[in-house]
NUSENU-350781 format. One record per residue (C-alpha): x, y, z; residue number from 0. Coordinates in nm, 4 decimals, always signed. Example, Ala and Ser with C-alpha at 12.3 -4.5 7.8 and 13.67 -1.06 7.14 Angstrom:
+----------+----------+----------+-----+
|       xx |       yy |       zz | pos |
+----------+----------+----------+-----+
|  +1.2300 |  -0.4500 |  +0.7800 |   0 |
|  +1.3670 |  -0.1060 |  +0.7140 |   1 |
+----------+----------+----------+-----+
END
This chain:
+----------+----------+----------+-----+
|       xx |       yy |       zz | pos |
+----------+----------+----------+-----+
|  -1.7339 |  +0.7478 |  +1.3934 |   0 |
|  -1.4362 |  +0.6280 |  +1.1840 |   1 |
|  -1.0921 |  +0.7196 |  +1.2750 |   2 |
|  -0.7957 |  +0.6765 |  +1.0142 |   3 |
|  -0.4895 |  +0.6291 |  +1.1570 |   4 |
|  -0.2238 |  +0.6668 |  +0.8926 |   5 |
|  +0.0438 |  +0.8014 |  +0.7372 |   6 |
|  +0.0412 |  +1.1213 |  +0.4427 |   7 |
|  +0.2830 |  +0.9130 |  +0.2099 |   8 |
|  +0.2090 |  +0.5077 |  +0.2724 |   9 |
|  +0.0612 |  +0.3306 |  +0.0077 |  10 |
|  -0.1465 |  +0.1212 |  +0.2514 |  11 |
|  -0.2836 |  +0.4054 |  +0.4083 |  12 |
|  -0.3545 |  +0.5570 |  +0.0425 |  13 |
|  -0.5358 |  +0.2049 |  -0.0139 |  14 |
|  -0.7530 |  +0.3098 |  +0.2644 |  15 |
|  -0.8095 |  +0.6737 |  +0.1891 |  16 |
|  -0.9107 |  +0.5885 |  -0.1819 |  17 |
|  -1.2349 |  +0.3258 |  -0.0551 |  18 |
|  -1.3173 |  +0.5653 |  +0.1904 |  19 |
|  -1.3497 |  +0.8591 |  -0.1195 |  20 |
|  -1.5223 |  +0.6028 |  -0.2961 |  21 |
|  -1.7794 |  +0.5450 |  -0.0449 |  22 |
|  -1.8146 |  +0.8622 |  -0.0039 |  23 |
|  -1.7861 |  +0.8588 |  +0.4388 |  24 |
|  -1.6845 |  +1.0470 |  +0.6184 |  25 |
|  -1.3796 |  +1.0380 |  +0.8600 |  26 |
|  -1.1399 |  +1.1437 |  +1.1277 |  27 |
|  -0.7841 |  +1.1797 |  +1.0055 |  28 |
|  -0.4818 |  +1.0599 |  +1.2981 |  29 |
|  -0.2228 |  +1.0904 |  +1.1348 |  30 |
|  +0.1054 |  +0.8947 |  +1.2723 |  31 |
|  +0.4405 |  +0.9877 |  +1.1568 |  32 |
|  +0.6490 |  +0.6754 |  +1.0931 |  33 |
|  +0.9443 |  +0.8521 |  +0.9442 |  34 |
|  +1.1090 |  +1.1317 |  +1.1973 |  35 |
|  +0.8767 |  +1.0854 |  +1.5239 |  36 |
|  +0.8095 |  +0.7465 |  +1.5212 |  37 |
|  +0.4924 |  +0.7673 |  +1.6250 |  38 |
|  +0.3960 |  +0.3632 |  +1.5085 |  39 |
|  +0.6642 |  +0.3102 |  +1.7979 |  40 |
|  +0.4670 |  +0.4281 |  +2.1113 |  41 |
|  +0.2841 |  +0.2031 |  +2.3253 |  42 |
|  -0.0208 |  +0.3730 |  +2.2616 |  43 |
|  -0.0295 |  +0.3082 |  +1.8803 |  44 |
|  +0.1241 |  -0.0420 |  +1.9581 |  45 |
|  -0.1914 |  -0.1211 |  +2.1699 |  46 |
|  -0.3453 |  -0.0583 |  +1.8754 |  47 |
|  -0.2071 |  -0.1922 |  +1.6240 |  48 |
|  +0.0515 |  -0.4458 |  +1.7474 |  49 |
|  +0.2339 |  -0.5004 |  +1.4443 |  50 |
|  +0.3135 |  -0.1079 |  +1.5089 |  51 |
|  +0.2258 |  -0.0390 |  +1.1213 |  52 |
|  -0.0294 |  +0.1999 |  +0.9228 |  53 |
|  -0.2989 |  +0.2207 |  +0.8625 |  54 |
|  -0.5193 |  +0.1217 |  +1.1762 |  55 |
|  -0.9091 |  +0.2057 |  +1.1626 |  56 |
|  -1.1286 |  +0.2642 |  +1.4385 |  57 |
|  -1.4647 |  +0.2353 |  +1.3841 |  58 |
|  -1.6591 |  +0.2931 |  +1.6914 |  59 |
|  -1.4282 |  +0.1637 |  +1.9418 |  60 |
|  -1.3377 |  -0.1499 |  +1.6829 |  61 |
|  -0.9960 |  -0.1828 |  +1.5598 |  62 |
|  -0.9602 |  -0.3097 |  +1.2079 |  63 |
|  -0.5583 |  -0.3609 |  +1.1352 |  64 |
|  -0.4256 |  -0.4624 |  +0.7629 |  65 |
|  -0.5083 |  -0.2640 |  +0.4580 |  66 |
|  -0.6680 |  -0.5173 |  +0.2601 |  67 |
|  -0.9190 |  -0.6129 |  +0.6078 |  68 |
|  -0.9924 |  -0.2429 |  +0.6162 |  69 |
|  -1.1197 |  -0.2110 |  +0.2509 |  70 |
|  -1.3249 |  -0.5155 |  +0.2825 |  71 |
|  -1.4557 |  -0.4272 |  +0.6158 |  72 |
|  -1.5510 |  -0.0730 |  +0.5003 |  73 |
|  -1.6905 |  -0.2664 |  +0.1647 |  74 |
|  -1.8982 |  -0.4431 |  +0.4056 |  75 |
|  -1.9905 |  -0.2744 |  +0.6775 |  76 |
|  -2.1094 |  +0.0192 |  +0.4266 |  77 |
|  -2.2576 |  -0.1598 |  +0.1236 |  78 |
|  -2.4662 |  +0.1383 |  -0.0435 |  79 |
|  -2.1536 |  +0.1888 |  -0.2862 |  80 |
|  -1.9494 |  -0.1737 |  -0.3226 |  81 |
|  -1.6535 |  -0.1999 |  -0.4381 |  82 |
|  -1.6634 |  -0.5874 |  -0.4588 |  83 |
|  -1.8347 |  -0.7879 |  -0.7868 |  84 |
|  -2.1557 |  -0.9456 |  -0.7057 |  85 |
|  -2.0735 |  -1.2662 |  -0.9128 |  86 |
|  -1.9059 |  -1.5042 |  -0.6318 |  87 |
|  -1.6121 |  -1.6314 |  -0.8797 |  88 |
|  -1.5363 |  -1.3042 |  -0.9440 |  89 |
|  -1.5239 |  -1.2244 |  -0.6350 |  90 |
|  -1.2327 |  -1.4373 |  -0.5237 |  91 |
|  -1.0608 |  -1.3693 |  -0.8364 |  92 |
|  -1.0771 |  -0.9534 |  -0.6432 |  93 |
|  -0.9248 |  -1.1414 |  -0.3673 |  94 |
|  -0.6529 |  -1.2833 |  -0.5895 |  95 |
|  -0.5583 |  -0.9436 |  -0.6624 |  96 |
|  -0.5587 |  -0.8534 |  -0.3714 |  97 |
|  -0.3071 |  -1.1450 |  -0.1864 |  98 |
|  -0.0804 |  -1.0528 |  -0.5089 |  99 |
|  -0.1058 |  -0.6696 |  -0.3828 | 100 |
|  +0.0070 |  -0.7788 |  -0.0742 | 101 |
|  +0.2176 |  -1.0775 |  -0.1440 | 102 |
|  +0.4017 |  -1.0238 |  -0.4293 | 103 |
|  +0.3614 |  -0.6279 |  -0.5090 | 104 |
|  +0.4328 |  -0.4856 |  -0.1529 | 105 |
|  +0.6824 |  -0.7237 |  -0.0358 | 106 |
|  +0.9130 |  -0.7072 |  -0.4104 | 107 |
|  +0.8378 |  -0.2681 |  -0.3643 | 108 |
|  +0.9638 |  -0.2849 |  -0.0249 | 109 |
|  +1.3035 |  -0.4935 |  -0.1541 | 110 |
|  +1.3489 |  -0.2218 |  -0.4516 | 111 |
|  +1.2659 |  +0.1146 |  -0.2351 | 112 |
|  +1.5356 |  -0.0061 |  +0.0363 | 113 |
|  +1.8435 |  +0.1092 |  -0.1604 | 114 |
|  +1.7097 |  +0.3689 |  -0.3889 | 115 |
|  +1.4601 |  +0.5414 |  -0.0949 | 116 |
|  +1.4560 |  +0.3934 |  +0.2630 | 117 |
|  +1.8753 |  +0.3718 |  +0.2968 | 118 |
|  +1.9354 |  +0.7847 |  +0.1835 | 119 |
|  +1.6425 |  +0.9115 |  +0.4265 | 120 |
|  +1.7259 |  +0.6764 |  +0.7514 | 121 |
|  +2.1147 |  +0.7627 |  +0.6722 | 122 |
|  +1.9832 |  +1.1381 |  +0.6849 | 123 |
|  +1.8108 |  +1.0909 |  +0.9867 | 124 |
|  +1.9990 |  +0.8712 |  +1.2190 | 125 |
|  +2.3220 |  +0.6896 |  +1.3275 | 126 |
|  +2.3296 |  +0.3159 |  +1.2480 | 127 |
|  +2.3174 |  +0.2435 |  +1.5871 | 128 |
|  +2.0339 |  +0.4745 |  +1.6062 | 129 |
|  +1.8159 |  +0.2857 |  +1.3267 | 130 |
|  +1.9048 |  -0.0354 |  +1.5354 | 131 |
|  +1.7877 |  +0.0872 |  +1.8358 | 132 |
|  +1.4349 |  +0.1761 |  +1.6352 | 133 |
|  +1.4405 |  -0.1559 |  +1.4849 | 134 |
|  +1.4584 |  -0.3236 |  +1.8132 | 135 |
|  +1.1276 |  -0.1548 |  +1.9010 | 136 |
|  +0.9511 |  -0.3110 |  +1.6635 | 137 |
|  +0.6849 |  -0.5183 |  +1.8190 | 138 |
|  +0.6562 |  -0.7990 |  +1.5258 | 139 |
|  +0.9724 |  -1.0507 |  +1.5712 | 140 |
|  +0.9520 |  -1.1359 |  +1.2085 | 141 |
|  +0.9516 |  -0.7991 |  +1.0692 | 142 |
|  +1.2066 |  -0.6670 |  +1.3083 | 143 |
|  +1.4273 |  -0.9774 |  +1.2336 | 144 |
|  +1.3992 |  -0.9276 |  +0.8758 | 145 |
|  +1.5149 |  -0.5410 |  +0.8678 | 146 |
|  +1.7634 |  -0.6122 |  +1.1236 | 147 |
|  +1.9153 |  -0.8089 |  +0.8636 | 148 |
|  +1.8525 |  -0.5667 |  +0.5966 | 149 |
|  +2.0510 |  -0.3115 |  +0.8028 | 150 |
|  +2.3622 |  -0.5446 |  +0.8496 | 151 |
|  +2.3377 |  -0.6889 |  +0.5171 | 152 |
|  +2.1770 |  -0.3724 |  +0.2405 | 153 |
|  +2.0043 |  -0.5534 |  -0.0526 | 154 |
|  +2.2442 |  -0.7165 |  -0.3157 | 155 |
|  +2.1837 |  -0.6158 |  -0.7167 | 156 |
|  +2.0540 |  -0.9631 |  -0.7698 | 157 |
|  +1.8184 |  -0.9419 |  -0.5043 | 158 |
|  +1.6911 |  -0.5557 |  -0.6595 | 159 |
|  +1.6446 |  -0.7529 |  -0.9981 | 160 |
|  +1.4736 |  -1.0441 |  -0.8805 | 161 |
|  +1.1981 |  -0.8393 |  -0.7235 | 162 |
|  +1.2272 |  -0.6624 |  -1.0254 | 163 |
|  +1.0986 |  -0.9205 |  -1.2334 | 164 |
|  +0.8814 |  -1.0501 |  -0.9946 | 165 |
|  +0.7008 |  -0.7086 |  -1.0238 | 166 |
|  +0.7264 |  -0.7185 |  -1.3814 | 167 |
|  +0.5280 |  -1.0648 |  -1.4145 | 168 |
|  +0.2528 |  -0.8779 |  -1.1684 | 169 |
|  +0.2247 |  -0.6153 |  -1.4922 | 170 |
|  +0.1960 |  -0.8523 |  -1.7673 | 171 |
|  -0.0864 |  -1.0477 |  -1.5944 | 172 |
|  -0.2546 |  -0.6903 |  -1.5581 | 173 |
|  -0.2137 |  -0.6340 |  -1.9599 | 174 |
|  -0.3263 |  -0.9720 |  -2.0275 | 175 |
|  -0.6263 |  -0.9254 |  -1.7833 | 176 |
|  -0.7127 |  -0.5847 |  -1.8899 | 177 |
|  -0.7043 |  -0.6610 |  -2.2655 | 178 |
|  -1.0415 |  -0.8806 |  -2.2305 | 179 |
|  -1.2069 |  -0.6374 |  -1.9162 | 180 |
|  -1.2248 |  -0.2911 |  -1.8646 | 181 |
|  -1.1022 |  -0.3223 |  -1.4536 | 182 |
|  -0.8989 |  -0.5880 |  -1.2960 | 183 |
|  -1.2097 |  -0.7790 |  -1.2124 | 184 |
|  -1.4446 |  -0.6988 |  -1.4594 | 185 |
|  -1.6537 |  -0.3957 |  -1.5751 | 186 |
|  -1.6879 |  -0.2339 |  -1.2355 | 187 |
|  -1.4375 |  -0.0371 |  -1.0204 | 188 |
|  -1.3585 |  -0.2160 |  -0.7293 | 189 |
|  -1.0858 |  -0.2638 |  -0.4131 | 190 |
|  -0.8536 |  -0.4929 |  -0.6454 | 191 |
|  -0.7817 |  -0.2099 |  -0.8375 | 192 |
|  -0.7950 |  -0.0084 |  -0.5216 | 193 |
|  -0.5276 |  -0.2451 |  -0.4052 | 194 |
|  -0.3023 |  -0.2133 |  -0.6719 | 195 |
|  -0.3493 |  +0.1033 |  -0.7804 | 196 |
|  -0.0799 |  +0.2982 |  -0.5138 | 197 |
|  +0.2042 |  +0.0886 |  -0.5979 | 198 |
|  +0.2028 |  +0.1480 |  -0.9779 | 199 |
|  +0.2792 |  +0.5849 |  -0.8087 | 200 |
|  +0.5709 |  +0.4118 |  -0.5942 | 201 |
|  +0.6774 |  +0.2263 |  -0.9064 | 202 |
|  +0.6769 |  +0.6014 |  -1.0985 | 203 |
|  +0.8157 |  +0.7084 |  -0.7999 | 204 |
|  +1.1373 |  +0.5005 |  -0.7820 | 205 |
|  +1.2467 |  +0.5511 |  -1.1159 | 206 |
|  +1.1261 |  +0.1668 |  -1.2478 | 207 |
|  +1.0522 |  +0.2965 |  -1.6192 | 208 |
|  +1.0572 |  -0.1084 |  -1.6985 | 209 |
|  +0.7329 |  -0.1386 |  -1.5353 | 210 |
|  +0.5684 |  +0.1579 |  -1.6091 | 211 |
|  +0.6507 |  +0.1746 |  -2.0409 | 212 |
|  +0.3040 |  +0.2094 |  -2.1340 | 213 |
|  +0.3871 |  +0.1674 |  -2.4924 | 214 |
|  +0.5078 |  -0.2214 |  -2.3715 | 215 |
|  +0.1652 |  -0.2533 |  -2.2038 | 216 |
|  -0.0859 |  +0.0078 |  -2.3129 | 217 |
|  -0.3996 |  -0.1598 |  -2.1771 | 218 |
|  -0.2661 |  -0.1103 |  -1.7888 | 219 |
|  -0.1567 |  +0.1847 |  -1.9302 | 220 |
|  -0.5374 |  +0.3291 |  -2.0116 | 221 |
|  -0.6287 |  +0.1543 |  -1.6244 | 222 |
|  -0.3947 |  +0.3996 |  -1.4944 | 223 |
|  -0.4623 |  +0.6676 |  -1.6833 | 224 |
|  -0.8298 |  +0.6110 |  -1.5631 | 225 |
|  -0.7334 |  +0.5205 |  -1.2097 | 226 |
|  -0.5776 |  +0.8544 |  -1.1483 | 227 |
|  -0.8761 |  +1.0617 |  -1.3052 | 228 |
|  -1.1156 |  +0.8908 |  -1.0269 | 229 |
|  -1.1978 |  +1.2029 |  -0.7932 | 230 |
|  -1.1264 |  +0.9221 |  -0.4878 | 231 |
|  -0.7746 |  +0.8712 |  -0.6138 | 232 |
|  -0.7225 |  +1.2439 |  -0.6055 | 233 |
|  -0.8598 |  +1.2928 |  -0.2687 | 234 |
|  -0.6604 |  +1.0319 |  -0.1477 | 235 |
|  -0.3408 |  +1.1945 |  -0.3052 | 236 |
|  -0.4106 |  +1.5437 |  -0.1942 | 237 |
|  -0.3768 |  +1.4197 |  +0.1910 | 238 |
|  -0.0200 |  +1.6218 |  +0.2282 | 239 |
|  +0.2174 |  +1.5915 |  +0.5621 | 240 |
|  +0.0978 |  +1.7846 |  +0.7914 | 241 |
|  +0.4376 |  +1.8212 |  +0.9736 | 242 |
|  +0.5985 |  +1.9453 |  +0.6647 | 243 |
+----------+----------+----------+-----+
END
């Protein structure tokens, strides 16, 4: 039995929900609203997953934590359809892709979405003192320290544009990749594009029209084009909030 705990809108849980399409398993959706409930917060999830993030998976009564451990583990742990190349260099050049998904993607996305997405829809929802109070929960001391001083400080324009850029370098090496293979590793479909693929919709979806001018880079361009036509991505995508 594998159980999905995640959330509707998170592009690590989306990571997650597109290798399990691919794969073609089945799967028991829990989902845990990290946006008005707070349900990441609860010392039940924590036990769980004590960085009190998404997406946890439980397969059998083992917890896998991290988005890029759960694709691999579900790569491996259900090998009739792999997502990873079979050629070994290739293979680490997948897990390039995916420390930059992680690394330099997630973390520049998360600097970006603060003031345009996360600031608007915490203001909405609670007092200042209120999102401290949340933040105090967290269970990770480096991620709590670093919002905590994201709440007292915002993000500065400099800062927006240097993660800017930094996401901006991230495309170029896809259009130079992509103009000598048809996928980021190769000529097979596999989790680095998996891994990438959510945060090119959260680039769409904060208004970065920098990164997403195809006509600047139509190679990633045709990748995403394809991407989104894969009936896992559209699965993945038609997962809507079920408290809505």
């Amino acid at each position: 039995m594998l159980t999905l705990y995640h959330f509707w809108s998170s592009t690590c849980s989306r990571k997650v929900r597109i290798t399990l399409a691919e794969k073609g398993l089945d799967w028991e959706s829990h989902h845990i609203d990290i946006v008005t409930k707070l349900d990441n917060l609860e010392p039940d999830y924590v036990k769980l997953n004590p960085n009190g993030v998404v997406p946890t998976l439980d397969h059998d009564g083992k917890i896998i934590i991290e988005s890029n451990i759960i694709i691999e583990y579900l790569d491996d742990t259900f090998p009739e359809v792999s997502l990873k190349p079979e050629d070994t260099y290739q293979r680490a050049l997948m897990r390039l892709w995916l420390d930059t998904a992680e690394m330099q993607v997630h973390k520049n996305i998360n600097m970006v979405s603060y003031n345009k997405r996360h600031v608007p829809r915490m203001n909405k929802l609670f007092t200042k003192e209120e999102q401290i109070e949340i933040l105090m929960r967290f269970p990770g001391a480096d991620k709590r320290a670093t919002m905590l001083k994201r709440l007292e400080n915002g993000v500065s324009a400099e800062e927006e544009a240097f993660a800017e850029e930094r996401l901006g370098d991230v495309m170029d090496k896809m259009e130079l990749t992509l103009a000598s293979s048809e996928w980021l590793v190769g000529d097979s479909f596999s989790l680095a594009d998996i891994a990438i693929a959510p945060f090119i919709e959260r680039f769409e979806a904060n208004g970065m029209e920098a990164l997403v001018d195809w006509n600047k880079r139509p190679k990633a361009g045709d990748w995403w084009s394809r991407v989104q036509a894969r009936p896992s991505y559209q699965t993945a995508y038609a997962f809507q909030n079920p408290n809505a």
